[in-house]
C-alpha positions as CSV (number, residue, x, y, z in Angstrom):
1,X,0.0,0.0,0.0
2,X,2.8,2.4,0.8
3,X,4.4,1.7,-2.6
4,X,1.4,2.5,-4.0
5,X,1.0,5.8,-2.0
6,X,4.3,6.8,-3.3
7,X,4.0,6.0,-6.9
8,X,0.9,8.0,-7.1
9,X,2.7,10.8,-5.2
10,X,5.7,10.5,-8.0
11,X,3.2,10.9,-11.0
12,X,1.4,13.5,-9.6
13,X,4.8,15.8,-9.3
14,X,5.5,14.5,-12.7
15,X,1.8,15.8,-14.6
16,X,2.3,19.2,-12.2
17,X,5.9,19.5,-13.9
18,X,5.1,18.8,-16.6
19,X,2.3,21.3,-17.0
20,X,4.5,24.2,-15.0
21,X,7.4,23.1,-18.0
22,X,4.6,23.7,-20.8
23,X,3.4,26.6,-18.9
24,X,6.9,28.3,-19.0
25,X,7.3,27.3,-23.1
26,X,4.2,29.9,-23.8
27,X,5.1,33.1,-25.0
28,X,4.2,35.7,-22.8
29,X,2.5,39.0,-24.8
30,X,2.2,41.0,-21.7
31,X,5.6,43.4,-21.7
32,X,5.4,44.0,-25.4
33,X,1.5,45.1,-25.0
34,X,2.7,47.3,-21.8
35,X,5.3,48.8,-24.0
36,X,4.1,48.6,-27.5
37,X,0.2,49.5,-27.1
38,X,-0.2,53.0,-26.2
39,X,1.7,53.7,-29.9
40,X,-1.5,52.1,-31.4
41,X,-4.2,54.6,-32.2
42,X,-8.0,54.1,-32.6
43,X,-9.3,55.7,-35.8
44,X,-12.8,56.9,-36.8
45,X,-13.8,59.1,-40.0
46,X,-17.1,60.4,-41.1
47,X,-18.9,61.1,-44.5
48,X,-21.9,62.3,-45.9
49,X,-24.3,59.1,-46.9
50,X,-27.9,58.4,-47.6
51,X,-29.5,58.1,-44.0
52,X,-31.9,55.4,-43.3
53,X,-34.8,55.1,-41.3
54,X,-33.2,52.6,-38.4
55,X,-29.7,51.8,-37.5
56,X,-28.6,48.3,-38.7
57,X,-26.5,45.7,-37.4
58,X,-24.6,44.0,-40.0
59,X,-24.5,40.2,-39.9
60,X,-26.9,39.8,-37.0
61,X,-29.7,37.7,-38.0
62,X,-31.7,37.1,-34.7
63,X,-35.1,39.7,-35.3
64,X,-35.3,40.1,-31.1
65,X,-31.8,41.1,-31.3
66,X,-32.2,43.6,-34.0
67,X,-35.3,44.9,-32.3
68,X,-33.4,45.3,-28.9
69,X,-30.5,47.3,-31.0
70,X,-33.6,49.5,-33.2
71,X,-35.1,50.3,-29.1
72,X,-31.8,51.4,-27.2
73,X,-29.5,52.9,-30.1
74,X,-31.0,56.5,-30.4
75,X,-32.9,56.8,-34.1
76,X,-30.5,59.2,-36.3
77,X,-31.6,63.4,-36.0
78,X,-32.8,65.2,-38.8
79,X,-30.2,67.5,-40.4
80,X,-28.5,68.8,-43.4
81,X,-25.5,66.9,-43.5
82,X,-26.3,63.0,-42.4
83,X,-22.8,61.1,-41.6
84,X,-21.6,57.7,-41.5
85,X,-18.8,55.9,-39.2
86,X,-16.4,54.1,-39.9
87,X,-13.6,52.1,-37.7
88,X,-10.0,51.4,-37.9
89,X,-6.5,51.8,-36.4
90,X,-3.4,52.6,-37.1
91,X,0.2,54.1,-35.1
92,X,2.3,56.5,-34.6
93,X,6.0,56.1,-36.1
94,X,6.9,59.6,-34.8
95,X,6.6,61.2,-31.6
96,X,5.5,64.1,-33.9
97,X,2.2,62.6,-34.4
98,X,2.9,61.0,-37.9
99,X,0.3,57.7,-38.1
100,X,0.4,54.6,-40.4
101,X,-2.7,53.5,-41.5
102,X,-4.7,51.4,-44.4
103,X,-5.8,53.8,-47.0
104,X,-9.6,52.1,-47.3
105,X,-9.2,53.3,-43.5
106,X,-9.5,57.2,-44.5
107,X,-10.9,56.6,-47.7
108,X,-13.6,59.5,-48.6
109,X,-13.2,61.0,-45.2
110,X,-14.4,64.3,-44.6
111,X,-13.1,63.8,-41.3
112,X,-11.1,62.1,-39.4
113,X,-10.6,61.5,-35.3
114,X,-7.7,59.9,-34.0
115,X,-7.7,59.0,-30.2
116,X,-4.8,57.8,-28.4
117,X,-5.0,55.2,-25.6
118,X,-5.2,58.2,-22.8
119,X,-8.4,58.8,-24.3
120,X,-7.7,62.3,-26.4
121,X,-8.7,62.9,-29.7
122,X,-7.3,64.8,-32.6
123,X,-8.3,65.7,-35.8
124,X,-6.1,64.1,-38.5
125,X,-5.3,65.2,-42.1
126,X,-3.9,62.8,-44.7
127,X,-0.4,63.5,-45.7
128,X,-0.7,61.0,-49.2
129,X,-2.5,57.9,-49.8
130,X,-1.1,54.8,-52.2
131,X,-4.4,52.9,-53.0
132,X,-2.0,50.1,-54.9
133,X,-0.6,48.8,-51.6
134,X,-3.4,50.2,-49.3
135,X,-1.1,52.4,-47.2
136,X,-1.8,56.3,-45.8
137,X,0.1,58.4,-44.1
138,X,-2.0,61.4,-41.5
139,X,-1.0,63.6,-39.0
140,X,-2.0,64.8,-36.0
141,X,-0.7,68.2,-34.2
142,X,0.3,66.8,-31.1
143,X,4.4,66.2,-29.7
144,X,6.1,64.0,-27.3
145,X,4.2,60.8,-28.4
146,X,5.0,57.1,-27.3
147,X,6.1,55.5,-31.2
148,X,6.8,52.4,-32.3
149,X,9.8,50.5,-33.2
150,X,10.4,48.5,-36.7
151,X,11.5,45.7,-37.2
152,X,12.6,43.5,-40.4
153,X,9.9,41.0,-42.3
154,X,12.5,39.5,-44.3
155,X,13.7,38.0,-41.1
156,X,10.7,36.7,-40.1
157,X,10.3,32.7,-39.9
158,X,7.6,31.1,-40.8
159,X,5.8,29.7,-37.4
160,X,6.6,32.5,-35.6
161,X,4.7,34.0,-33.2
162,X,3.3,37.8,-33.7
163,X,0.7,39.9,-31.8
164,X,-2.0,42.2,-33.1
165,X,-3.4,45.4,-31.6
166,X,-5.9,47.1,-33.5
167,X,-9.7,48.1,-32.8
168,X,-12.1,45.2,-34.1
169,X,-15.7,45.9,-34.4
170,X,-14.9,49.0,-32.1
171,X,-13.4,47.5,-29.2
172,X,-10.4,49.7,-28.6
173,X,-7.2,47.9,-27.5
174,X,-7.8,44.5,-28.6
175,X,-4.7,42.4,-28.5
176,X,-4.7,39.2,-30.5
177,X,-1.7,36.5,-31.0
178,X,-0.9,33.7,-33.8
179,X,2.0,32.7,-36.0
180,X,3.1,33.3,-39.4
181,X,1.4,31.5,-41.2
182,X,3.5,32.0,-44.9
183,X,5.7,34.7,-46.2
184,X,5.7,36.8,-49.7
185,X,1.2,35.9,-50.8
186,X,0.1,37.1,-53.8
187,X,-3.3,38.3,-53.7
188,X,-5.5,39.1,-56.9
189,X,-5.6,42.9,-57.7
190,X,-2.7,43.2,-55.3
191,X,0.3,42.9,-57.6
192,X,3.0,45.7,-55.2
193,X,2.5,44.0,-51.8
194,X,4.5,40.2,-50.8
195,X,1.9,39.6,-48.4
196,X,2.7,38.9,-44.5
197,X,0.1,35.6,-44.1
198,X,-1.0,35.2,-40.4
199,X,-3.6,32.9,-38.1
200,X,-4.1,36.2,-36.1
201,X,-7.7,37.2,-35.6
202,X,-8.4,40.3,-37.1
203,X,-11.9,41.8,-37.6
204,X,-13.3,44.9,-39.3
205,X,-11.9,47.8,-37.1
206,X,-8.4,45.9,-37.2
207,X,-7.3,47.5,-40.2
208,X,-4.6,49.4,-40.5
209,X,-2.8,48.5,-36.9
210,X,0.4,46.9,-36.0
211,X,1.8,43.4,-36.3
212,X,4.3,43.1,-34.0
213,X,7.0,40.2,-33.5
214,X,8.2,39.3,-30.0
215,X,11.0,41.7,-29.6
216,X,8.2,44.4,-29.7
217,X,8.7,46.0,-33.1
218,X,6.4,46.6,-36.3
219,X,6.9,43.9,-38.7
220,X,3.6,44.4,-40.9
221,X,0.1,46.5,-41.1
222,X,-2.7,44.4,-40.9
223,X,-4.8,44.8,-44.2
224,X,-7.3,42.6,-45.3
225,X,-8.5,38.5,-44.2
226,X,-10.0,36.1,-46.0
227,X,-14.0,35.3,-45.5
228,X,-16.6,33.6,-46.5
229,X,-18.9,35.7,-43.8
230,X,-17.2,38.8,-43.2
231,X,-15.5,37.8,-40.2
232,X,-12.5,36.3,-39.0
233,X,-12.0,32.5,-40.2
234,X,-8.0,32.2,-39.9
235,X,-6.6,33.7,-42.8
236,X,-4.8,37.4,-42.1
237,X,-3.2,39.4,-44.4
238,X,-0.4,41.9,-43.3
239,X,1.4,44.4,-45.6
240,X,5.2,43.8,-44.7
241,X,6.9,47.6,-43.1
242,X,9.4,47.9,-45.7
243,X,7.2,48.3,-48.1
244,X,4.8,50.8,-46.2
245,X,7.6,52.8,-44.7
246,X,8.7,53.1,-48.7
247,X,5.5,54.6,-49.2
248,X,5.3,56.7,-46.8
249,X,8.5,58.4,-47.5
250,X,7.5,59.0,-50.4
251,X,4.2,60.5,-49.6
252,X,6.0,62.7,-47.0
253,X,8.4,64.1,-49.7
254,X,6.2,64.0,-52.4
255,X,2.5,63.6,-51.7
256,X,2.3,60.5,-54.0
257,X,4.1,57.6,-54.8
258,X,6.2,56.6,-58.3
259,X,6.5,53.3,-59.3
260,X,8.3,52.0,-62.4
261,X,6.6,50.5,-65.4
262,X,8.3,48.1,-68.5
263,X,4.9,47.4,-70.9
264,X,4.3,43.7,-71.0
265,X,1.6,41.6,-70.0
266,X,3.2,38.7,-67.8
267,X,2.1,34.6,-67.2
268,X,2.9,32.2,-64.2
269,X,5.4,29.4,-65.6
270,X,3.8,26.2,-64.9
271,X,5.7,23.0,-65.2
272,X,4.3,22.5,-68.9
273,X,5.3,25.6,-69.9
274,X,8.2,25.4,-68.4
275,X,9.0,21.8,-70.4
276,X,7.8,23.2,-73.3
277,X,10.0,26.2,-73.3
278,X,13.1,24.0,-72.2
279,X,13.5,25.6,-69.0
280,X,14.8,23.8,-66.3
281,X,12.1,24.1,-63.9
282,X,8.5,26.3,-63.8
283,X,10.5,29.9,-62.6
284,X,10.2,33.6,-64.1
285,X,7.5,35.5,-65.8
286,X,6.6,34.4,-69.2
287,X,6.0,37.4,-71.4
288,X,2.3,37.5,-73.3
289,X,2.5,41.3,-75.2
290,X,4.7,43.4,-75.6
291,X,3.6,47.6,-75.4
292,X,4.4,48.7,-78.5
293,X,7.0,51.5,-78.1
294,X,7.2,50.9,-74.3
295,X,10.0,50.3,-72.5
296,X,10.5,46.8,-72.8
297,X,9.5,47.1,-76.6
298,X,12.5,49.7,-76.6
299,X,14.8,47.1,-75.0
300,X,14.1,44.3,-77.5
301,X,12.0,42.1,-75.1
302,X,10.2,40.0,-77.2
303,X,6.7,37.4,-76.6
304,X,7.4,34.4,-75.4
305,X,10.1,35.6,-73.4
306,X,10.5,34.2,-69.8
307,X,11.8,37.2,-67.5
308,X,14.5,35.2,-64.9
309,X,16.0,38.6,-63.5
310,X,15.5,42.3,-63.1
311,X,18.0,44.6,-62.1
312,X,19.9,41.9,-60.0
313,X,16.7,40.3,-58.5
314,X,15.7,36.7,-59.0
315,X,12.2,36.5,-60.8
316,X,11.2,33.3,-59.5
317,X,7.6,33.8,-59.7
318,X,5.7,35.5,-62.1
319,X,4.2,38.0,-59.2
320,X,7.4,39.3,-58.5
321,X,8.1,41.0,-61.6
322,X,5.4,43.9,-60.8
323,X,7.4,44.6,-57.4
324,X,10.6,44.6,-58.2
325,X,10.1,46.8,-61.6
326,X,7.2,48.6,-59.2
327,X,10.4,49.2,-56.8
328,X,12.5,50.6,-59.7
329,X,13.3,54.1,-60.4
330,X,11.4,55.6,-63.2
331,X,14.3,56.2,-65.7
332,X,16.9,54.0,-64.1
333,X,18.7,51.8,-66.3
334,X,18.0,47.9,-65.6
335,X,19.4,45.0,-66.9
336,X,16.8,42.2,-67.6
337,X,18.0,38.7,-68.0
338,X,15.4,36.6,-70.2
339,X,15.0,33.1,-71.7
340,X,14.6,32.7,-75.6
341,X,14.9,30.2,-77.4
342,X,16.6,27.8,-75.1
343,X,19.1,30.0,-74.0
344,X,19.9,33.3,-71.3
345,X,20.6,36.6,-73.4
346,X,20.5,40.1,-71.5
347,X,19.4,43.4,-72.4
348,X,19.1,46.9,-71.2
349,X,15.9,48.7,-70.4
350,X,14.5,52.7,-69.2
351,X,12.2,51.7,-66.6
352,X,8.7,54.1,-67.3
353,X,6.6,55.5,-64.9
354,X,3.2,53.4,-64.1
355,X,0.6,56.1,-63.9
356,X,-1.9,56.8,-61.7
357,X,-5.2,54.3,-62.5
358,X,-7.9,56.4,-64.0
359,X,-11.2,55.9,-62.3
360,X,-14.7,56.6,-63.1
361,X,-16.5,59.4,-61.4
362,X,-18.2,58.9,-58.4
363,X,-20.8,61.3,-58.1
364,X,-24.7,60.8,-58.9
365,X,-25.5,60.7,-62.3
366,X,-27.1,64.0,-63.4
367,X,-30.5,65.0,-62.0
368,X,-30.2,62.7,-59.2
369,X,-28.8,63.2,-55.1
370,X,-27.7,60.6,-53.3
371,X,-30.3,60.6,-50.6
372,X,-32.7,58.9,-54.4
373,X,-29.9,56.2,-54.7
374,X,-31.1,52.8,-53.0
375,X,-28.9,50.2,-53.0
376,X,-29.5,46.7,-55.2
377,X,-29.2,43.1,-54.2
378,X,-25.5,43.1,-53.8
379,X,-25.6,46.2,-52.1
380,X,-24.0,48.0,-54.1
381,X,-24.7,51.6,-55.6
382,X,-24.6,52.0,-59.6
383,X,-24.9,54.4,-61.9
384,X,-24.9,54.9,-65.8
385,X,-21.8,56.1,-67.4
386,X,-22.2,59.6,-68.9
387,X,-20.8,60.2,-72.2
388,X,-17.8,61.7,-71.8
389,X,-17.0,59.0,-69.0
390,X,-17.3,56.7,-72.0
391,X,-15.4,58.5,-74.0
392,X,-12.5,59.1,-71.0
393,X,-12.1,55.3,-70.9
394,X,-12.9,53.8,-74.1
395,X,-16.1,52.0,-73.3
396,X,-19.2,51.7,-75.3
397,X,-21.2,50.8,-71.7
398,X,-21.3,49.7,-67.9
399,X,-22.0,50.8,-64.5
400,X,-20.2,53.2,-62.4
401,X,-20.2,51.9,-58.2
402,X,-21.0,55.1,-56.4
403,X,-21.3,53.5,-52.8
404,X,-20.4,50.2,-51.4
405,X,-22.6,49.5,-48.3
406,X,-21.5,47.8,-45.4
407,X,-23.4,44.4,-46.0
408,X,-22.4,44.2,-49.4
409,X,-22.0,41.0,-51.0
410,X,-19.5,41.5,-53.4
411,X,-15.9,43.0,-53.2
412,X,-16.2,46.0,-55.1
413,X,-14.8,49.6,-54.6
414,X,-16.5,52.4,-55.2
415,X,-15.0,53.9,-58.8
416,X,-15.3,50.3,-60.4
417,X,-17.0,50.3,-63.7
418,X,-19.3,46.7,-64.3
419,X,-19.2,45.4,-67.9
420,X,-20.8,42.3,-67.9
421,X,-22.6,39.8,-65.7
422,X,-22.1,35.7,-66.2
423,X,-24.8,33.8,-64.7
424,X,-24.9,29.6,-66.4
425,X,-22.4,30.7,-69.0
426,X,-24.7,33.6,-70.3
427,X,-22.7,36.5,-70.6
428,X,-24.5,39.9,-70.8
429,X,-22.9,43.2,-71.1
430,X,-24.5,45.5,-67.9
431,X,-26.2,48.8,-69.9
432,X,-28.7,50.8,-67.4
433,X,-28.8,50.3,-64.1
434,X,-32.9,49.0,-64.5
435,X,-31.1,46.5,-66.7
436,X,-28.7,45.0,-64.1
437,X,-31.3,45.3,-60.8
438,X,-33.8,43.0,-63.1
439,X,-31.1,40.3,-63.9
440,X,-30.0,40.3,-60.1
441,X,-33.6,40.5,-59.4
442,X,-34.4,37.1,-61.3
443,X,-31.4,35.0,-59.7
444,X,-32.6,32.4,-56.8
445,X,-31.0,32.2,-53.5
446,X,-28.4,29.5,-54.3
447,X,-27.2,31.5,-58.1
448,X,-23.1,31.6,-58.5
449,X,-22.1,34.7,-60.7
450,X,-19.2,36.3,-61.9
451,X,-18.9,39.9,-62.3
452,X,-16.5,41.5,-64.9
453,X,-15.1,44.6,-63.7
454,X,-13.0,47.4,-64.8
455,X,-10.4,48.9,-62.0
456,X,-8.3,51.8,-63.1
457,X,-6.5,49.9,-66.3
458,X,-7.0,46.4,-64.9
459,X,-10.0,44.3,-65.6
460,X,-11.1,41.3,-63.5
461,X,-14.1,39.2,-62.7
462,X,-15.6,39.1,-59.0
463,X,-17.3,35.8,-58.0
464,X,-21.1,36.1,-55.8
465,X,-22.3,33.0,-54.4
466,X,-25.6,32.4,-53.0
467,X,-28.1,35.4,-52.4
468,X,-30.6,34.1,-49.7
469,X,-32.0,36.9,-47.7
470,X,-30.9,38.3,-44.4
471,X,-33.3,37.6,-41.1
């Protein structure tokens, strides 16, 4: 019996140090929040909108719980100038009051309110914006501010851990932990920015706050997740620090951002390809078109080229061309190393300047205000284009978005022109806006369509699945 009493005594020290080991293994967030979170700023901005009737709650479906919401949040006042509120974060990188931010943050602000974690608030101005890599630099007049440190993505390892502090869904302060997840994600539309991946939960409201490794310092601005319901479901996105502190050095100096351009229309290499072309493995970007009298024209780049290097950087993957010629000086010299023809050949080309993405007007169309504009199904707000918008971009027809709601079902941005709607292979080019509410109008709950859009120069096709109505 007393050898029975003590071998239970024995395991019982060895599960309690055990657990106090695996207790000691955890990371600990609590000094880098202590030291790191007062630099983290809680950002609101208002607008003029169309005002409805009752405040909503997005993505709530219970009808008592919307009820209890339409009973205790005070019905909007009559006025001239309605306003809508949005949520976000950001920090300050100078004790100045100089504030890093996502640029769909301040988007369309009339005005912004910054409030630091001692609870005052400033009004903010925006230095510059770069809508390509979603980054924007404001101000606030204040001195003597805590700031945060930087630290280096490229040393990042994958499985490390990293801490978020940001503002989801309003709730200031929010600190939330996971690992990397992967390192350099492409993203579609999102050709400048090597993607940060993450497990970190982040939320509307998180935008435009820190990621933080565990010696304290900024490695990344949390951007964007992937969802299938508008909330977190483990996938994070982070725009890596080098490349927003590059931005906003140049919207400090400048007020905008330059980015280099060569002409040419670019392909993954797949294995095939790459067989076919005699390559050793699938690497580079294959060329499609070449811009007559561009750049690379200039420089003798041909179709059917495979890019392998630019200016001394390895093209391994076709979505690192558009950053590393993005990253180039307009007007620099680079060398370009391509693939023809079963062998290497170099040539020389003057890196353009990619110019700013002309986008369709956002205002009403003529005759109307935008208290008349109700959103459709997709909640979405469309317009017809006028004629010289037409004419301006080289379009015979489509629909301009005017306003993207906050229940929306597709990824649009306002400024996006529509072409064409594919519903069961039927492609139909999108004309009036009675046109378009009619064909989203006939699709059942469970329809799957694809949505051909027009951003800036770049065209693209957004995917809406299902369309079964809200409780």
């Amino acid at each position: 019996m007393t050898r029975i009493r003590t071998w239970l005594a024995l395991c019982a020290l060895g599960v309690a140090a055990g657990a106090a080991a695996q207790t000691r293994d955890l990371p600990d967030f609590t000094r880098l929040v202590e030291e790191q979170g007062q630099a983290v700023v809680n950002i609101s901005t208002s607008q003029a909108v169309r005002r409805s009737a009752l405040p909503q709650v997005p993505n709530v479906e219970d009808e008592e719980f919307q009820e209890f919401f339409r009973r205790f949040i005070p019905r909007p006042q009559p006025g001239p100038r309605p306003e809508s509120r949005s949520l976000g974060s950001g920090f300050i990188i100078s004790a100045d009051g100089y504030i890093l931010t996502n640029a769909h943050v301040v988007e369309g602000a009339d005005e912004i309110i910054v409030k630091l974690t001692d609870k005052r608030e400033f009004k903010a101005r925006v230095i510059g914006a770069d809508r390509r890599t979603d980054i924007a630099l404001i101000k606030i007049d204040a001195s003597g501010l805590p700031a945060v440190k930087f630290g280096d993505p490229n040393k990042l390892k994958v499985g490390e851990w990293v801490v978020a502090i940001g503002a989801p869904f309003g709730f200031e302060n929010t600190v939330t932990a996971g690992i990397v997840s992967a390192k350099g994600r492409s993203l579609p539309q999102e050709n400048f920015v090597p993607f940060i991946q993450t497990d970190v939960a982040i939320n509307p409201g998180n935008s435009g706050g820190p990621l933080f490794n565990m010696r304290g310092e900024v490695v990344g601005i949390n951007s964007q997740i992937y969802s299938r319901t508008g909330g977190f479901m483990g996938l994070s996105f982070a725009i890596p620090i080098d490349v927003a502190l590059d931005v906003q050095t140049q919207l400090r100096e400048r007020g905008r951002v330059t980015r280099g351009r060569i002409g040419v229309v670019i392909q993954e290499v797949n294995r095939d390809l790459a067989i076919s072309f005699g390559l050793d493995r699938p690497r580079g970007a294959l060329v499609n078109s070449v811009e007559k009298g561009g750049p690379a024209d200039k420089a003798g780049i041909e179709p059917t080229d495979i890019i392998l290097r630019f200016d001394g950087k390895t093209v391994e993957s076709s979505s690192d061309l558009p950053r590393i010629v993005g990253g180039t000086r307009p007007g620099a010299k680079a060398e370009v190393e391509v693939w023809r023809r079963g062998a290497t050949r170099t040539l020389v080309v003057t890196v353009g300047e990619l110019q700013e993405e002309r986008v369709a007007g956002r205002g009403p169309a003529r005759g109307e205000r935008p208290s008349e504009l109700a959103a459709n199904r997709l909640g979405i707000v469309v317009t017809e284009l006028s004629a010289k918008q037409k004419e301006e971009m080289k379009l015979s027809h489509g629909l301009v978005v005017t306003d993207v709601r906050p229940d929306a079902r597709v990824e649009a941005r306002r400024g996006d022109v529509l072409l064409a709607l594919v519903h069961k292979g039927q492609h139909t080019e999108l004309k009036t806006v009675e046109q378009f509410n009619k064909l989203l109008a006939g699709l059942d709950r469970n329809a799957v369509i694809a949505l051909q859009v027009r951003r800036g120069e770049a065209m693209a096709f957004l995917t809406v699945s299902g369309f079964g109505d809200k409780g």
